[in-house]
Each structure stands twice: as structure tokens, then as C-alpha cells.
N, C-alpha and C positions, 0 to 999 in steps of 0.2 A: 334485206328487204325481201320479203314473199313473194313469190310470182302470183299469188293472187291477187294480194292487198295493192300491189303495184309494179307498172308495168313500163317501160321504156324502150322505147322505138327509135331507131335511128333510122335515115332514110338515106345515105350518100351518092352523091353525083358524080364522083370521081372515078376515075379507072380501076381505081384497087381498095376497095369498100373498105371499110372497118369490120375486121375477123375476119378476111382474106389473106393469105402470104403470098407474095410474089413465087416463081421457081426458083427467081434470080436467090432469094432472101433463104431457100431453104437448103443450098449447096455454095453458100458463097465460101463459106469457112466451113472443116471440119471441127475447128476446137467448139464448136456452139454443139451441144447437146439436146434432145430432144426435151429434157427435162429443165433445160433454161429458155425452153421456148415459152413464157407464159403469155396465157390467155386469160382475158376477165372482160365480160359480159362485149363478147364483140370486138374486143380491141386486142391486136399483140402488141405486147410492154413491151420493155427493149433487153436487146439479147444481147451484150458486150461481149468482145474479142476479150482474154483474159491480158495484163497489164503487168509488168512488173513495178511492185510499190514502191513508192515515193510521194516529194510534195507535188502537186501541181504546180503546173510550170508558171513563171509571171505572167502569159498572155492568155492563158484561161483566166486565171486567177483574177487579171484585170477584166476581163469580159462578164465573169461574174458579179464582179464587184461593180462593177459601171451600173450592170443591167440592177443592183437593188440601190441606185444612185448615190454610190460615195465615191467612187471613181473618178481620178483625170484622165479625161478623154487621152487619147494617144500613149497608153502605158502596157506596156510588156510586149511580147513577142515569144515564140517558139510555140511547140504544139505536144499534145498528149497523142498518146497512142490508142485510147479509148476509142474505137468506134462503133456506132448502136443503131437497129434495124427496129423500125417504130413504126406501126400505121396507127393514125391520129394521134390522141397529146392532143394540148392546145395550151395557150394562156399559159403562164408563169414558165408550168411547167416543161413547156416543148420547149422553151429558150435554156432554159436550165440544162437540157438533156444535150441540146445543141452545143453550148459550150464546154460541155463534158465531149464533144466528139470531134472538135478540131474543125479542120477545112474541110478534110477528105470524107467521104461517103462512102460504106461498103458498094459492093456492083448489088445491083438487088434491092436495095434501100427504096421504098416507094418516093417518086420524087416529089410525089403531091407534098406529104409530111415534111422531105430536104426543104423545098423550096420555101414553106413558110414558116420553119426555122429559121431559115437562112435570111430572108428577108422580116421576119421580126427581132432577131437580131442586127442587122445591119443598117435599119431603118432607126432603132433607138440610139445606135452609137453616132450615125448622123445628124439625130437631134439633137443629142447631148452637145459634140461637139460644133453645131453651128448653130448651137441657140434656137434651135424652129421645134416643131411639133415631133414627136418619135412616128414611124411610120409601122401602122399597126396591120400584121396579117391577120386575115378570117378567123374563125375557131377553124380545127379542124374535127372529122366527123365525132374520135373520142371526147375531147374538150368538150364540144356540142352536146352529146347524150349525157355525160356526166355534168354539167349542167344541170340540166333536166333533171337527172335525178336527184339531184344534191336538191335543188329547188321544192320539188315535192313532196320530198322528206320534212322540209320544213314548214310547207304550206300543209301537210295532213300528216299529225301526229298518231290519230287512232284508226286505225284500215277498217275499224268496224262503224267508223262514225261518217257522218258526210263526209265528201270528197272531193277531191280537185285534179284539175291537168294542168301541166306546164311546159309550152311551146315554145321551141328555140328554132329560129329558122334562118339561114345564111345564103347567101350564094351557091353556096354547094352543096346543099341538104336541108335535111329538117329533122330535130329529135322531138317527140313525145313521151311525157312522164307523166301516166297515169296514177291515183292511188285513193282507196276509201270509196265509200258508197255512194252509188248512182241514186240507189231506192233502196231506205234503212228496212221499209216493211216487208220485201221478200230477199234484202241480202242480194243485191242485185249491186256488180261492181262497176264505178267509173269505167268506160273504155275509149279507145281511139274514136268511135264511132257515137258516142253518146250526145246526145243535144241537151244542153245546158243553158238557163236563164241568162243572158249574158247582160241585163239593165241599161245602164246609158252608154256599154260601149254601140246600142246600137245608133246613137248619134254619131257616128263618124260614117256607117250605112247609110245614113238618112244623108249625111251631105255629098256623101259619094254620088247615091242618088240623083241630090239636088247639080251637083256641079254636070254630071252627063246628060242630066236633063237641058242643061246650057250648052252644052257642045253640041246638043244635038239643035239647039233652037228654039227650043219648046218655049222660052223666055231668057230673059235674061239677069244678072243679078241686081242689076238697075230699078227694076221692073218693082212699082210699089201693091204697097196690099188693096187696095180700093179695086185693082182689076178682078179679084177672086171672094173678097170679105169688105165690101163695102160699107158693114154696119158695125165695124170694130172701129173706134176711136182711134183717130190719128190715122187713120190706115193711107190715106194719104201722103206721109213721109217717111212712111217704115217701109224697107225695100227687104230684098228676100237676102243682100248681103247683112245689113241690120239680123235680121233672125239667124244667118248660117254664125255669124262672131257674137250673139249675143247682145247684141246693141238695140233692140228695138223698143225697149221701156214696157211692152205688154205686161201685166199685172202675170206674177206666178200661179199657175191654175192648180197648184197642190196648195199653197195657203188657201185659195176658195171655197176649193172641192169640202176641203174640213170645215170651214164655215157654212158650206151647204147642207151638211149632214152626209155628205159619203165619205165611207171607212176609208182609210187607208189603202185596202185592197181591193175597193171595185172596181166595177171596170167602167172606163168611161172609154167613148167612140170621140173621135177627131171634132164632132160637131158638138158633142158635149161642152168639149173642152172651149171652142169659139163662142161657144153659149156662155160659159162662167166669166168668157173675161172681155165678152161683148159689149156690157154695160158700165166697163169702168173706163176710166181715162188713165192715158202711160203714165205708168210712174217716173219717167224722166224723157226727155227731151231723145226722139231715137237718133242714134250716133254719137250722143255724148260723153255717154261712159258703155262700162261693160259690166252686166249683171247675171249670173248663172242662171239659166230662167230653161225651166221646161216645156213653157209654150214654146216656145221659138220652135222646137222641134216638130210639138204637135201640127203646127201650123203648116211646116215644110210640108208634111207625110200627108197632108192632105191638098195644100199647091201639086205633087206630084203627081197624087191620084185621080186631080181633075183634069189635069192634062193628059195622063197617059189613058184617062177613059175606062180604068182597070182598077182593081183593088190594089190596095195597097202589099200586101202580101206578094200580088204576083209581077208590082212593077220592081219592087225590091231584087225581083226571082230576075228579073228580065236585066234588068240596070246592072246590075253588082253581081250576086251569088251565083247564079250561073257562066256569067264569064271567068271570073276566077274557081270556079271549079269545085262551089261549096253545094255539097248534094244533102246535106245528113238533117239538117235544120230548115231554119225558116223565120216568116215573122205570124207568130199565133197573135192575131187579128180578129180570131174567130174562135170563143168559150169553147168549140166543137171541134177545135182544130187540135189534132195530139199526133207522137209520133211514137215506135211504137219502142222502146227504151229509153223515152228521154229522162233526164233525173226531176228527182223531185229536189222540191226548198222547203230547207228547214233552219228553224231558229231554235234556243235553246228554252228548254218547258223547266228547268232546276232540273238539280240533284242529276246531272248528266246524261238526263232523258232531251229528247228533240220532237219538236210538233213539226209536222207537216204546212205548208203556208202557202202563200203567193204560185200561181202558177203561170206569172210571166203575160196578164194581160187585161193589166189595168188600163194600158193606152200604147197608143203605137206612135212610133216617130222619134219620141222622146225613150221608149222601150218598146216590150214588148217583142224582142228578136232572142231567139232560140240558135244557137253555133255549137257544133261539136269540136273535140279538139282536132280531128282535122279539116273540119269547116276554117275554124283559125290560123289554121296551117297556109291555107290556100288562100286565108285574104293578107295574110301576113307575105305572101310570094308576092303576091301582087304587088303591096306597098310597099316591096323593095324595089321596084322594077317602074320607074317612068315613062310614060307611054306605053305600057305593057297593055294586060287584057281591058285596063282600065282606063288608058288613052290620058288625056292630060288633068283627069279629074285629079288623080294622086298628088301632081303637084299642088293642084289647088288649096287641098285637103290642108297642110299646113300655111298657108298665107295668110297672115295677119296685117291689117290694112292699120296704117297709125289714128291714133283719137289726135281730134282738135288740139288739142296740146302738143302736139307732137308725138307723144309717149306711146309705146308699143306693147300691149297688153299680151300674156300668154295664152289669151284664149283665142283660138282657128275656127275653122270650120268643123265642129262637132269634136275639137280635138283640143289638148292643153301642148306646148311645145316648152322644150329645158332643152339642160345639159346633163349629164353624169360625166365627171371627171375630164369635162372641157367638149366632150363627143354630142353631139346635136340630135336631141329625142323628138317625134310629137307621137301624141297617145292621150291616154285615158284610163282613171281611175272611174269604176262604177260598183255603186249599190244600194239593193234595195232590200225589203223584206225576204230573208231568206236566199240573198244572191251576190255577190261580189264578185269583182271582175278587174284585168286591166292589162293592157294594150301599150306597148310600147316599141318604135321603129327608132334605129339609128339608121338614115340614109345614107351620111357618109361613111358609112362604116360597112354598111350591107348586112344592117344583123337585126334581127327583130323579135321580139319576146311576147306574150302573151299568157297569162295566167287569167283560171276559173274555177271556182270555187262555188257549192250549193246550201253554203251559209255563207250570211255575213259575219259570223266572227272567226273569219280563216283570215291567216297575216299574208296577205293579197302582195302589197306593197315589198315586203321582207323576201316572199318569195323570188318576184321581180327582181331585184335587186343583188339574189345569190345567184339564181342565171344569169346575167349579165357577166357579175366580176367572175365565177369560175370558167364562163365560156373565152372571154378576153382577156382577164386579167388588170384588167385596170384600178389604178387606185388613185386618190386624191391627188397625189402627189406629181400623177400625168397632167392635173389640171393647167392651166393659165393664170399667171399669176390676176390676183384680183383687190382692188386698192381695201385699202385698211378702213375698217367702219368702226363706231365706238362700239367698246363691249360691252353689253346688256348689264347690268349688275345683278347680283343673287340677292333676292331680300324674301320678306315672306311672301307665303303666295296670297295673290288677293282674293278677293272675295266678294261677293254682290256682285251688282249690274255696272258694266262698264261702258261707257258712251263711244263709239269711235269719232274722231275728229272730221272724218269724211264720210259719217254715216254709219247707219249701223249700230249694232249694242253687242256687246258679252258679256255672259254670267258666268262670273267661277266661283263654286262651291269646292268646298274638303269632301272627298270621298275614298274610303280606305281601297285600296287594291287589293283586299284578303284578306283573312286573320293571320296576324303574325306581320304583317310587312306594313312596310314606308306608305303614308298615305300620297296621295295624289290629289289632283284638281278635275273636277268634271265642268266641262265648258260647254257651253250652249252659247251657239252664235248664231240667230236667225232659227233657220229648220235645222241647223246644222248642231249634234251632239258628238263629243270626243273626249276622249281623257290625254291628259296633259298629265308631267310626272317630273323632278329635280334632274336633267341628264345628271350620270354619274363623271361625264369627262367634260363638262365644259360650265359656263356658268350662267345663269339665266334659266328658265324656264325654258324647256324642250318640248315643241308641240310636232309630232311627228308625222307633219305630211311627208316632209323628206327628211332624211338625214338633217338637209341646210337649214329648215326651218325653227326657228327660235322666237320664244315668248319672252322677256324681261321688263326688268325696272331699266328706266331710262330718267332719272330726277321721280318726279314724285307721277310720271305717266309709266303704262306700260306700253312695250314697242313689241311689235310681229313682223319679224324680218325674216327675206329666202333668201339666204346667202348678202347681196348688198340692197338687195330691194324691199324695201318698208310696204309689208304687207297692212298692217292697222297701226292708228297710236290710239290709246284709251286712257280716257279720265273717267274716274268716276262718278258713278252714276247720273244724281240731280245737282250736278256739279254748274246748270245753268238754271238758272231759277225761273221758276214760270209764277207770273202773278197771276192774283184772283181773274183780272182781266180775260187776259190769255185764254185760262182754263174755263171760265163759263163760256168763251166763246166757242168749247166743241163740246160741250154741253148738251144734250138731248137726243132725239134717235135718227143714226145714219144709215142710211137706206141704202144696202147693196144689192139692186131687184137680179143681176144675176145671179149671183150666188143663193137667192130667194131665203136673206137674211135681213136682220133688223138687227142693229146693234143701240141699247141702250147705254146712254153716260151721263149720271147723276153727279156733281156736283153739292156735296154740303161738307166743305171743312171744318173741323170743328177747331176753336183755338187759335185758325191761323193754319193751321194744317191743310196742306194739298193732298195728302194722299190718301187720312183713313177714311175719308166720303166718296171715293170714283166708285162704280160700280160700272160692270159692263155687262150685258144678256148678252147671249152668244142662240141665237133661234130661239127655240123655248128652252134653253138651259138657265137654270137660276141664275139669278146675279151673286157676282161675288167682289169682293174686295180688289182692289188691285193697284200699281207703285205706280207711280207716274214719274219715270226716267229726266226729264227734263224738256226744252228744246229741241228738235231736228232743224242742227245749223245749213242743212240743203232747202229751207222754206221754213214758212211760219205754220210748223207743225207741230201737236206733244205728241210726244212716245211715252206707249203708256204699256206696262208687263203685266201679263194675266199668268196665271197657273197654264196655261197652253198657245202662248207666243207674246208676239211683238204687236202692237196699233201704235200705225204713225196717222191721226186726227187732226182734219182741221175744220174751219168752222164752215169749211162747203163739203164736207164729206170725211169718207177714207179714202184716208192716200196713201195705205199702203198696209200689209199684214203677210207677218210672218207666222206661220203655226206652224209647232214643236210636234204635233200628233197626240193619240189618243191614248190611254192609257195602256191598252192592250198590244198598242205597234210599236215594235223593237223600236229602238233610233234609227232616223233615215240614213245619218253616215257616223262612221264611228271613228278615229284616229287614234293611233297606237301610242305605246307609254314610253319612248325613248329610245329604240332598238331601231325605228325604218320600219316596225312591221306591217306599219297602214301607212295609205296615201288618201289623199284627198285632189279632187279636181275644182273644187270652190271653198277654199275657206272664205269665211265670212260672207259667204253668198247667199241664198235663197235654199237651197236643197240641191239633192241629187236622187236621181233616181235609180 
């Protein structure tokens, strides 16, 4: 790796840093040689006392063998004469090193490094043998940087091309791994200090926000929308918990904004946005279910700004980023707003060239926030620490209130909450034109990850995921055992438009991944676009938000399961049949006066045919052709597929509209082809930003 193209920073908290040596460590022993002292980037490897050969004894032997789990607990005894002088290690490999060194500790030996060998070792044999959880030590500072750099290596392949950082942050430090272009046009490098697009991780900002604006009294989460937006439909049962979990039913103001006639990337202001979706009525009942929705944010970011009496920019400054200690960014609220290195976004133009794009402020609340990587740094401290500079918003931040039904959705306040290998995450996947992002805290664990990227087709998700397992070392195999689900079957992949049973549509088409290779499924769910592809190790269709997620045949439906939880089941397409009836009754022109659209729908089947006479106008765009999907078994609505989304019509209006974008805008969110390399924060949702 170049010290230009990339760069890696450790930060350690401990008494004997990484690349420091004790005096103890440098005269414990003569037989250590200057020349067996190695050094590599900050860290000293380990210097072993010289051994006379043989096997290893049974009670290493079993201690290693326990720790890659084939071991019975309680086997072997005696000790090696190996002993090693290490500052950092982490993960797999500090236990490895530990078992190779017995009981005994040279004098000298940093005891940060003994200690959590000692106790990640002693914690797994505890688990093992009494059946409970293994008990997991911190990274330590090398574990941590090599992390990071392992991570960014895969997140930016080309140091000349866009770039990314990746933040590893613990209890006891913090690594940053720079690498690739801040700004492709003067060659200008990602750095510690760079402010970067960071898209809808600023929804976890915005709730932070919202929740200290509750602590302090400002209102409460009770508190419905009729006190601040009284000419928004329903605003009377939608409370401002409804918009932090997503539950409020406000129409999506990115399906509008397109039906208005604004691009993709302009810029609308907080009042814009209350204007596009002023005029429509919720799409569902608020608190019923949960819907990805970008209002809800838009909405927050201006609840806050009315009460704090301030811009939005500066209550962000006041609430959040100043406490925690983030100086280098901001939220650009304002076309005139720049700083003076931040990186540019870019998308790909062919043939390996990249266009310039998005500059991070098309709306605020929902976006719109600018972090450097150690802006990230410092609010990833924060949401390690409860009650900290943040007070009890942090906890909040993850709480998830149950739906009517009982059932407990993964969506928080401005945040998605899992697991990785049994260990308790909340975070967020974000991106937009030219930005990709994502956030992710282990509380009980004390460890928190953050990747940034100034395109979206950098493997955000992939990166995430090799910091994690090199900083800790975990693997599936630590997880919780979890009951047995059927297994998807492998059959061919479908194709056309697929109805979901609880709403919803997806279309999978064949689309090669190259010349020369395995083709693939291009999937369009809502605003949501992703490629889908055969995992090579499991069976089913692999759509890779996570690792866990799986697409299959399940009988003659397909199923979208996370791990045991039934993300979608789809049948296909006009699999419910709409009669003449039905369909003349959404018939003629639907008047969306926000959005300051007309939607025509003509009606002449020819034959008995539904589908080749729908026509829809879209403003003054021609009419064209279009499918009519069937029934929406959530109401007496058709779904009807244009060349640029979804219309769910009924015969008192639009009740609902997904759009895919314009021909010239990337996809809003893209998922990777079977590897983890993308995540997603809303399948089957609305969009992301």
C-alpha cells in the first residue's frame, strides 16, 4: 500500500501505544536479537525466547484446538517454553500467539496485550465448556489498524479513482484507513480531515437531534403534527415517534418530486418538501406498519428548526456535532455552503472515466450532511458510550417500539438494528448519486465501524464487514444456534413483475454481469434497483443485503428471507385478475395538485385485454403503454407498471407511486452480487437516499 494512495492511523489509549517497546521488553532476555525485533507499520510482532523442537505439548495443543472448535473442553495439561513480547495483535490471532506462550509472561511483556489474550482465551474455554456465550476481548490497537487497512483495500481498488475511509473505533482507540481520491480533477487525496457526502447516514443525526430536543423539552415524542404542519393530511395522528421509526404513512417525497418535474438532484428546501406531500392523504394508517420514507426525516429537520429558532445547520452544530467533537463538516443547507477540501461525487461516465455529480444538497434531514473521517470518528465515540457527550439520546437511538401485532421491526430511530455472528448492531447503510456510506455500533461489544465512499459503486457493505471480522475475529460459528427454516429451492430465475403478498411488486429481468461471465437478475423493487446472482455456496437466489439474505423458490412463490425472517413472498405478476369493472373505475385524470401533476388513464381493451389500452401522461410527457400488475390486496387498488415506476390507483385518486428515476440518474440503491459487498437499509421499501 502507498503512503500516498493510502493512509492509516491508529490512535491508542493505552499506556504502551502500538510501536512503542517497554524498557522492560528491551532487556528481558539476551537471547532476543536486535534483528528479531520486528516492526510493521506501528506494531512490534513477537520476539520468542529460542525453544528446543518437539511436538507441542497436549495442553497447548488442546487450547488450540478448542479455540478453532473441535476440542473437549478439559483436555491436556503441561506448558511450552515459548514465550512472546507483542504490543497489539487482536482477533484470532492474539489467541493463537497466546497459546503458543503458556501461562507465564516475559517481565516486560505490555500487560494491555497479556491481558486480553488472556481473557479471550479464557472466556472461550468458559463458554465452550458451560454452554453460554465465549467472552470476547476488545481489538487491540494492531488488530484495530489492520482492520482498517485490510478494509480499505477492498473498499478502493484504484488510488487514482474515487475514494473511501474506514473507521474502527473501540474503547481504547480509534484506527483510520484512508485511500483514493478526495477530487479526481486536481488529484487531490482522501485524508483524515476530508468531508465527505455521507447521504442518509444523516438520519441517525437528525434523530439524535430529535431525541435531545426531547430531553431538553422542546416537545415531546407524543407530540402529533397538527402543532407545526396543520395542512398535512392526517397530521393529527402522526406523532413525531411515527416519523423517527418510520411509521407515519406520509406519501414519499422522492416519488413526487419526479412526478413534479424535479431532477433527481435538485435541491429542494424542508418546505418544498411539505408542499409535495401537503396535498395527498397517508398512505397507511400512521403506526400500522413500517415504510422506508424520506419524509419523515424531512419533516423532523424542520420540527427542530422551528423550535430551536435557528437553521438547521446550526442546530445540528449545537445538538450533536459539537458535543461529540466533530469540527471538519457540517450539514450544506445552503448551495453557498462549501468547505475548503471536501471531496467531490462521482458516478461512472463508461470506459473507466467518472463524471462529477451531486453535491450533497438536495434536502436536509433526510440528507444533506457532510462528516469527515474523523468527524466519524467522534460520533462513533459517542455511540459507544451512554450517557456520554450525548446524554440518553444514544440509547434512544436504537429503540424500537412493537407494531399492533405485536412484531418488532428492524427499523429505530434513523437507524436499521441486527446481529453479526450473534453480537447486537444498530446503523445504517446509505446512498445516493454519487455517495455511499455506512455506520455500524456493537454496544455490547464496544466496537464500532464506519465506512465512506465518494461513489456509489464502492463495496460499502463488504468493506464493513472485513473490519469487523479482522478487528474481532468472529465467525458464524460464534453465533446462537437458530431454529431450522425450509430451504429455499434452486430453480430458474424469474422474470417479469412480481406481486408481493403484503404489498409491494418486483421485477426481475436477466442481465449479464460482463462479457464472458455467469449472467445475473437485475431487480427493481419500488425505487429500489439491485443485482441479484446464483450464490456459489448455498441454494436459492442470493440477494446480498447481508450475507443472510436469500431470494428462492418456495412451491411455485418466491420467498426473501434474513436469516429466519420472511422478508417478501411473490407471485407473479396479474396473478389476481382485475375486471373490466375495476379497471374503468380508475379510469380518467388523477389530480395530484401537489406535485402540480395530472395523471391520465385511458382504458380501451382490445379483445378482452387489460393491458394493451392503459395509457398514463406523466405532466406533459407523452402517454405511453403500460402493464397493469393486478389487485393491491392492502385496498381496492390496481397496480399499474410504467417505464419509470409503480401506480397504485383507485377510483378516488393516487394512493400511492413509486418512481424508479430518470434516465440519466444512477440507481438510488444498488446491492451486490453474492460476496456481502453491498448492503441495503430498506429492501422492498420506497428508496434511500
Amino acid at each position: 500500500m502507498s503512503t500516498r494512495s493510502s493512509t492509516t492511523k491508529s490512535r491508542p489509549s493505552n499506556p504502551h501505544p502500538a510501536g512503542s517497546a517497554t524498557a522492560g521488553s528491551a532487556t528481558a532476555s539476551s537471547a532476543i536479537t536486535r534483528t528479531e525485533r520486528v516492526r510493521a507499520r506501528g506494531a512490534c510482532r513477537p520476539a520468542c525466547v529460542p525453544r528446543s523442537p518437539g511436538p507441542e505439548t497436549c495442553r497447548s495443543a488442546a487450547i488450540r484446538t478448542m479455540l478453532a472448535g473441535t476440542a473437549r473442553p478439559g483436555v491436556g495439561g503441561g506448558r511450552r517454553t515459548c514465550r512472546a513480547v507483542f504490543v497489539g495483535g487482536g482477533g484470532a490471532s492474539i489467541a493463537r500467539r497466546a497459546a503458543r506462550c503458556g501461562d507465564d509472561r516475559r517481565p516486560g511483556c505490555p500487560p494491555c496485550a497479556w491481558d486480553r489474550a488472556r481473557h479471550r482465551i479464557r472466556g472461550r474455554i468458559r463458554g465452550r465448556i458451560r454452554g453460554g456465550p465465549a467472552v470476547t476481548a476488545p481489538p487491540s490497537d494492531r488488530s484495530r489498524a489492520q482492520a482498517a487497512a485490510e478494509a480499505v483495500e477492498l473498499l478502493v481498488t484504484d488510488p487514482d479513482g474515487p475514494g473511501g475511509a474506514v473507521v474502527v473505533v473501540d474503547l481504547h482507540g480509534v484506527s483510520i484507513a484512508c485511500r483514493g481520491r478526495a477530487v479526481l480533477e486536481h488529484r487531490i487525496d482522501v485524508g483524515e480531515h476530508t468531508p465527505m457526502y455521507t447521504a442518509s447516514l444523516a438520519k441517525i443525526v437528525t434523530a439524535l437531534a430529535v431525541h435531545r430536543a426531547v430531553d431538553d423539552g422542546a416537545f415531546t415524542r407524543d407530540a402529533t403534527l397538527d402543532r407545526w404542519f396543520p395542512e398535512l393530511a392526517g397530521a393529527s395522528s402522526i406523532t413525531v415517534a411515527h416519523l423517527l421509526q418510520h411509521r407515519s404513512g406520509l406519501p414519499e417525497y422522492h416519488a413526487l418530486r419526479l412526478l413534479a418535474g424535479h431532477h433527481v438532484e435538485d435541491r429542494l428546501t424542508p418546505a418544498d418538501v411539505i408542499g409535495l406531500v401537503a396535498g395527498m392523504s397517508p398512505w397507511f394508517a400512521a403506526g400500522s406498519r413500517v415504510s422506508y420514507n424520506n419524509t419523515n426525516y424531512a419533516v423532523l429537520a424542520e420540527i427542530v428548526t422551528r423550535e430551536a429558532g435557528t437553521s438547521w445547520s446550526e442546530a445540528v452544530r449545537r445538538a450533536v456535532l459539537d458535543p461529540v467533537g466533530a469540527t471538519d463538516g457540517g450539514v450544506r443547507d445552503d448551495p453557498g455552503w462549501t468547505v475548503a477540501g471536501m471531496a467531490g461525487c462521482y458516478v461512472p461516465a463508461g470506459a473507466g472515466s467518472w463524471r462529477r455529480s451531486l453535491q450533497g444538497c438536495t434536502s436536509v434531514g433526510d440528507g444533506g450532511l457532510w462528516l469527515s473521517p474523523a468527524d466519524l470518528a467522534a460520533l462513533l465515540r459517542a455511540l459507544l458510550v451512554p450517557d456520554g457527550a450525548l446524554g440518553p439520546a444514544v440509547a434512544a437511538l436504537s429503540h424500537v417500539d412493537p407494531l399492533p401485532d405485536g412484531s418488532v421491526p428492524a427499523l429505530a430511530s434513523g437507524c436499521t438494528t441486527g446481529a453479526t455472528a450473534g453480537h447486537r448492531w444498530f446503523g445504517g447503510l446509505a446512498e445516493f448519486v454519487g455517495a455511499k456510506a455506512e455506520l455500524r455500533v456493537y454496544p455490547d461489544d464496544g466496537l464500532a465501524v464506519a465506512v465512506v465512499a465518494n461513489t456509489a459503486a464502492s463495496p460499502v457493505g463488504a468493506a464493513v464487514d472485513r473490519a469487523v471480522i479482522a478487528a474481532t475475529g468472529w465467525r458464524s460459528a460464534d453465533s446462537p444456534e437458530v431454529p431450522e427454516v425450509p430451504e429455499l429451492e434452486h430453480g430458474p430465475a424469474p422474470s417479469g413483475w412480481w406481486i408481493g403478498a403484503t404489498g409491494g411488486a418486483w421485477r426481475f429481468e436477466a442481465s449479464a454481469e460482463g462479457e464472458g461471465t455467469r449472467e445475473g437478475l437485475r431487480v427493481t423493487t419500488g425505487t429500489l434497483r439491485f443485482d441479484a446472482a446464483p450464490s456459489p455456496d448455498d441454494h436459492g437466489w442470493a440477494v446480498v443485503a447481508r450475507p443472510s439474505v436469500r431470494v428462492g423458490w418456495h412451491g411455485a412463490e418466491l420467498v426473501v428471507r434474513d436469516g429466519t425472517a420472511e422478508l417478501a413472498r411473490l407471485r407473479p405478476g396479474p396473478s389476481v385478475p382485475v375486471d373490466a369493472a375495476t379497471l374503468a373505475a380508475v379510469a380518467g385524470h388523477h389530480e395530484c395538485p401537489s406535485a402540480r401533476t395530472t395523471l391520465v388513464v385511458s382504458v380501451a381493451p382490445p379483445d378482452g385485454s387489460i393491458t394493451a389500452g392503459v395509457t398514463v401522461r406523466r405532466g406533459s410527457l407523452p402517454p405511453e403503454p403500460v402493464e397493469v400488475l393486478g389487485l393491491d390486496e392492502r385496498g381496492p387498488t390496481v397496480v399499474i407498471a410504467t417505464s419509470w415506476g409503480l401506480l397504485r390507483l383507485a377510483a378516488d385518486g393516487l394512493r400511492g407511486a413509486a418512481v424508479l428515476g430518470r434516465a440519466e440518474a444512477v440507481p438510488l440503491l444498488r446491492i451486490g452480487r453474492g460476496d456481502g459487498s453491498d448492503d441495503s437499509d430498506g429492501i422492498g421499501g420506497s428508496g434511500t437516499r
